[in-house]
C-alpha positions as CSV (number, residue, x, y, z in Angstrom):
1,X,58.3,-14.3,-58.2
2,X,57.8,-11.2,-55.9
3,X,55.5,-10.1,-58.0
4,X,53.1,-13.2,-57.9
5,X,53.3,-13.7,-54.1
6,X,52.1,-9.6,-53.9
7,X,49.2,-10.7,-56.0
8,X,48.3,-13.6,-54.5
9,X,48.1,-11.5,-51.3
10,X,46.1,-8.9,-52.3
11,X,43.6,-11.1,-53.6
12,X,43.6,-12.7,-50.2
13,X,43.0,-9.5,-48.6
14,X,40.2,-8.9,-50.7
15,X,38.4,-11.9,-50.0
16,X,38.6,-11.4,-45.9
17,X,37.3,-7.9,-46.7
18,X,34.2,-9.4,-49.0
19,X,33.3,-11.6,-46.6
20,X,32.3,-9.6,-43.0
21,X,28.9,-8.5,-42.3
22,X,26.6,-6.1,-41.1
23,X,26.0,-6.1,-36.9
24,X,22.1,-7.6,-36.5
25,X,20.1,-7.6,-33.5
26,X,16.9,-9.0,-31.8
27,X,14.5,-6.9,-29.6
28,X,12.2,-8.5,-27.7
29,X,9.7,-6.1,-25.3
30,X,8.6,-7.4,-21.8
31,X,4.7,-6.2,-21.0
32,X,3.9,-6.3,-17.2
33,X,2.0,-5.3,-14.6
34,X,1.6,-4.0,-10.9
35,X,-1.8,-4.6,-9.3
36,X,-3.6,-2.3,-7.8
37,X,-3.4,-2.5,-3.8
38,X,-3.8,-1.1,-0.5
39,X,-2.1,-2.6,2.8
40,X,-1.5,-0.7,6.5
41,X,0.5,-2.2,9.6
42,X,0.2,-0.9,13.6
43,X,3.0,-0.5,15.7
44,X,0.3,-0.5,18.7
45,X,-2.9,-2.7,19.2
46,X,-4.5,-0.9,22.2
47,X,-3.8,2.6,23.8
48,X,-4.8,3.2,27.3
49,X,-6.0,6.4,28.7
50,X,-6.4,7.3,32.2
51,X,-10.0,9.2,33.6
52,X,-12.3,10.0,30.8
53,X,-13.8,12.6,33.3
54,X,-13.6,15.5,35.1
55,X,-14.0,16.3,39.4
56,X,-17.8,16.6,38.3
57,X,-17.7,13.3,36.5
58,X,-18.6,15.0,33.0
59,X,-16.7,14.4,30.0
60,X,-13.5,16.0,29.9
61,X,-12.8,18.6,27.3
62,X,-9.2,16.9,25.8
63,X,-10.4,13.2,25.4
64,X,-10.4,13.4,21.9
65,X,-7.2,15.0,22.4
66,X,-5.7,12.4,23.7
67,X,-6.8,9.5,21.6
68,X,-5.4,10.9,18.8
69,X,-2.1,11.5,20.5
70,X,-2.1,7.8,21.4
71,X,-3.0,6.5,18.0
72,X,-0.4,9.0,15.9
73,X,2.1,7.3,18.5
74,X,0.9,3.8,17.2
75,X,2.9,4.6,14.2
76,X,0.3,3.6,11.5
77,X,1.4,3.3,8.1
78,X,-0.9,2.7,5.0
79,X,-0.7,3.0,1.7
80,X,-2.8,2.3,-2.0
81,X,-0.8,2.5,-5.0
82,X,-3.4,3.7,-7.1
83,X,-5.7,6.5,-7.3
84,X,-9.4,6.3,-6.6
85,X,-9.2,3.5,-3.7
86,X,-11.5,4.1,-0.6
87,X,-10.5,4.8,2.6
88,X,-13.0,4.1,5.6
89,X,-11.9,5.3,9.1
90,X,-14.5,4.0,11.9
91,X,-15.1,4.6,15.7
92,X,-16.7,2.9,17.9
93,X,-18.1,5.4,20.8
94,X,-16.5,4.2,24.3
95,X,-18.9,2.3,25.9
96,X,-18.9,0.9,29.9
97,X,-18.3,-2.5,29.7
98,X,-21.1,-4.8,30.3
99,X,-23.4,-1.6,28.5
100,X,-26.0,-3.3,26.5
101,X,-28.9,-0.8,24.3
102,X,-27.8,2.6,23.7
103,X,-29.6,4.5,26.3
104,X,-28.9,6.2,30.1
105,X,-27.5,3.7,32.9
106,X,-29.6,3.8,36.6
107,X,-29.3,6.7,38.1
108,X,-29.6,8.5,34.6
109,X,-25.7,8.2,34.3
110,X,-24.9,8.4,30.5
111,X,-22.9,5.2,29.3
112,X,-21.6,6.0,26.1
113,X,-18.9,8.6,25.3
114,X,-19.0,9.6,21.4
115,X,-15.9,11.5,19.5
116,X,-14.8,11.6,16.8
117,X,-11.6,12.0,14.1
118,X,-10.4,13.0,10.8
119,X,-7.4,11.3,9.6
120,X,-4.8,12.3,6.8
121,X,-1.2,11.0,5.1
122,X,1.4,13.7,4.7
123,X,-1.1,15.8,4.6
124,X,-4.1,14.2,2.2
125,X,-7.2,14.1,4.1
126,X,-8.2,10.3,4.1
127,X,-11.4,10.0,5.7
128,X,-13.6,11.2,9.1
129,X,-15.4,9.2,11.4
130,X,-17.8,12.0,11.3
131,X,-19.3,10.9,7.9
132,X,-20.7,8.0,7.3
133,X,-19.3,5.3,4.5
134,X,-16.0,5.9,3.4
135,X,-14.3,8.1,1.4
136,X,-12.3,7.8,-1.9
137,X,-9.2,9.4,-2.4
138,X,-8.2,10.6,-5.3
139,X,-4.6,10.8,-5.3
140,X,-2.1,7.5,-4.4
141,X,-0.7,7.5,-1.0
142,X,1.7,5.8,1.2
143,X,4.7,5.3,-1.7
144,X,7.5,5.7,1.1
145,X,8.0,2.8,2.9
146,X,9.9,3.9,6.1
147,X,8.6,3.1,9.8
148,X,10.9,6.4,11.1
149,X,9.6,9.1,8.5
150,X,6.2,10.4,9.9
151,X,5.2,11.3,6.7
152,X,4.4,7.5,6.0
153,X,2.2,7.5,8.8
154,X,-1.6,8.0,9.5
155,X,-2.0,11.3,11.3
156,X,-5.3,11.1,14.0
157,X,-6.9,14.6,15.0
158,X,-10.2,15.8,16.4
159,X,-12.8,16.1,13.9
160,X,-13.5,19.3,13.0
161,X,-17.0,18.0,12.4
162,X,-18.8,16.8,16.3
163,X,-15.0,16.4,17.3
164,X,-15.3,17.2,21.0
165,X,-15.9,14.0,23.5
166,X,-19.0,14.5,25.1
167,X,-21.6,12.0,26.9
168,X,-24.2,10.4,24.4
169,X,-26.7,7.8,24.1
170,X,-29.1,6.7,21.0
171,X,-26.7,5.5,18.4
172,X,-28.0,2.7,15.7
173,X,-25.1,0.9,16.9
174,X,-21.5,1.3,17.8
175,X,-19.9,3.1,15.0
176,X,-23.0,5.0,14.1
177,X,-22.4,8.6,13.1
178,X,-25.7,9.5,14.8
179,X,-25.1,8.8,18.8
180,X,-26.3,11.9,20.4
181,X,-24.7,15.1,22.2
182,X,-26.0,14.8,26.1
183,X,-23.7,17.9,27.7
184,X,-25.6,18.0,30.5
185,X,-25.3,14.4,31.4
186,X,-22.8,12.5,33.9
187,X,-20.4,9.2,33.3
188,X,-21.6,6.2,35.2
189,X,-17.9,4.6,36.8
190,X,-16.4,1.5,35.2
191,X,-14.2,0.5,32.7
192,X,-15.0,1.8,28.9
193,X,-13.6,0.5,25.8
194,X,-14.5,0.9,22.4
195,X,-11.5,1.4,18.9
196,X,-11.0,2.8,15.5
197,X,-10.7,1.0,12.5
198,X,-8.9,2.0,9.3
199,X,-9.9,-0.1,6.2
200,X,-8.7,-0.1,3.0
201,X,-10.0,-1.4,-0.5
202,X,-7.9,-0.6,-3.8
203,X,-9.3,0.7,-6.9
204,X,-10.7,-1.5,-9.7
């Protein structure tokens, strides 16, 4: 009688055994995307700066100087997350307000004050208002996304190309790489104004 129950429960075992199977699995893949984009925020939408000019009522040697010590403090942060997007920086000369042409005030005063600045992120030159157009940038910039780490941020400086602030006149209009140098020429008094502009267009 022992010996049929043993029997009977090895069979038993046997069939358990027989009947597992092999693990399976399914894989499915995911295919996405990021599109390619640019974007740029201001901490600062005007600057200020006190006499343009000198006791002589020339130009004075920092201007340019100073507006790009008031725009780097405007905390501008930009990026494009792909290489090859453009990059064009513009300025538009300071010009005394209610100025209309682009030649001398009465009196022979000069109206216009050109300048101009090359701009770079952590240390990749973007593009100058000295040059025309903008430029394309080779290299993706901008991937940190922190308002208190200054190498997020657009760094202004004077141009090493017709950098200096100096009197002018002649330009095809306001943002014109081609306004004139007049060094020999005095500001006529009022209030001037003029900006920069950064735009940004991601690669194809």
């Amino acid at each position: 009688m022992k010996r049929s129950i043993l029997a009977a429960s090895a069979v038993a075992l046997f069939a358990v055994a027989g009947s597992a199977q092999a693990a399976t699995s399914a894989q499915i893949n995911i295919n996405a995307k990021v599109n390619s984009k640019c974007g740029i925020s201001s901490q600062a939408s005007s600057i200020s700066l006190e006499d343009l000019t000198d006791a002589n009522a020339k130009v004075r040697s920092t201007v340019t100087e100073e507006i790009a010590q008031k725009l780097n403090a405007a905390n501008v942060v930009a990026f494009c997350n792909n290489g090859g997007s453009t990059v064009k920086v513009q300025r538009a000369v300071l010009a005394l307000d209610g100025a209309t042409g682009n030649s001398l005030a009465q009196g022979d005063f000069a109206q216009f004050i050109r300048y101009n600045l090359d701009t770079s992120i952590n240390g990749l030159a973007l593009d100058s208002t000295s040059t025309p157009n903008g430029s394309t940038v080779a290299q993706r910039f901008g991937g940190h996304d922190s308002l208190s780490e200054a190498s997020t941020h657009v760094q202004f400086a004077r141009a090493t190309s017709d950098g200096a602030a100096v009197a002018s006149s002649n330009g095809s209009d306001r943002t014109a790489t081609n306004w004139s140098s007049l060094t020999d020429r005095r500001m006529a008094a009022g209030n001037y104004s003029g900006y920069v502009s950064i735009e940004l267009t991601p690669a194809a």
